[in-house]
N, C-alpha and C positions, 0 to 999 in steps of 0.2 A: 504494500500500500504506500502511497504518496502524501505528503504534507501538503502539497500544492494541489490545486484546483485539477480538477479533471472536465476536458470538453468532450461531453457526450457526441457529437458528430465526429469530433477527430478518432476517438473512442471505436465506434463503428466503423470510421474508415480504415482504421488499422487492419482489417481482417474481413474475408470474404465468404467464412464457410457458413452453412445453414445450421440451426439447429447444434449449435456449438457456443455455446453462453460462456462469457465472459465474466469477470469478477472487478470491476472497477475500484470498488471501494468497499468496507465492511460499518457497521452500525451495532457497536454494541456486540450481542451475538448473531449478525443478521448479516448475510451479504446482498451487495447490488449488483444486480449482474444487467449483462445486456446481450440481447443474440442478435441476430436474424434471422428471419425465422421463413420457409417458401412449403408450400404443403399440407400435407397431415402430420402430425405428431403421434401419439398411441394413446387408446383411453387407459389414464391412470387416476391414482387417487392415494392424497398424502393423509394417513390417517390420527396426525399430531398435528398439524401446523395448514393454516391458511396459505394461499398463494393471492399474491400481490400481483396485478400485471398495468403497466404507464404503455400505452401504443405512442411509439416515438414518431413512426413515419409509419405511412401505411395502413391497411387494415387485418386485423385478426380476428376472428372469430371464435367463440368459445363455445362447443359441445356439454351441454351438463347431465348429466342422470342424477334428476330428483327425484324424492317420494309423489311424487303427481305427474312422472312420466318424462321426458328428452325434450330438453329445449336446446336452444343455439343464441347466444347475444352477439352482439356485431359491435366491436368496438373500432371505431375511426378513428385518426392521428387523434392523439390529445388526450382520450379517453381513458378512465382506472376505470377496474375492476377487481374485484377479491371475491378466488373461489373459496368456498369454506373447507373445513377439514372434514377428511372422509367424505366430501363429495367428487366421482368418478365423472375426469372432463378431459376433453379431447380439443386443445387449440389447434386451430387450422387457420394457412394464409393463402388460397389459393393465387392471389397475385403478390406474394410477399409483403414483409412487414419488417419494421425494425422494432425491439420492444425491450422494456425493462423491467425488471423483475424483483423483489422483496422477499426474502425469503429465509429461515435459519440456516446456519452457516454447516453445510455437510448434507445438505437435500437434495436426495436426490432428481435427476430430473425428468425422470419416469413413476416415479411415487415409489412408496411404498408396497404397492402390487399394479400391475398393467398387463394389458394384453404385450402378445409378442412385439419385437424391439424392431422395426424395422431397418434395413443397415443406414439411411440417412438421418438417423436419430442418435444424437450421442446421448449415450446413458451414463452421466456425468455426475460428479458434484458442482462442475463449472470449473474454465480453467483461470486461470492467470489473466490479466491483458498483454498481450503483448509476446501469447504464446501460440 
């Protein structure tokens, strides 16, 4: 981590791969990370911890399975959202997205249980910036 300011675009611009999140900065016991994001991801679900999502560029869309049956929310640039804990959801960009993320530090990022991993999904804690 850095003493100094970090610019989220320069941030993003460092690196090209999808679905490969970043760790910009930490919060306590929280990291900040940042992906970009093109696709499906896999339906998973954290069964400790909320997930935080800021759409930085783009749009992403979030899959959820509730007690009242599969919805889908559409978040445009700009937009938070917070999936709750033990709810099973599936982000998707079909035209990609850039996005950041709130999350405890060691989460991973297929949940704690998910369907199969597909190989353009890193099943990470998040790396580094700048790796």
């Amino acid at each position: 981590m850095t003493d100094e300011p970090i610019s989220l675009s320069k941030a993003l611009a460092s690196f090209d791969a999808l679905c490969r999140p970043r760790i910009v900065t930490r919060v306590n016991d929280y990291d900040v990370r940042i992906a970009k994001v093109g696709g499906e991801h896999v339906w998973h679900a954290h069964d400790d911890t909320d997930e935080f999502f800021l759409v930085l560029d783009g749009e992403l869309r979030i899959s959820l399975r509730e007690p009242d049956g599969e919805r889908t929310v559409l978040l445009p640039k700009g937009a938070v959202f917070t999936v709750p804990r033990g709810t099973e959801h599936k982000p998707h960009a079909p035209s990609g997205a850039a996005i950041l993320m709130f999350e405890p530090t060691g989460t991973p990022t297929v949940g704690d249980h998910h369907d199969e991993v597909p190989d353009h999904v890193d099943a990470t804690t998040g790396h580094a910036l700048g790796s």
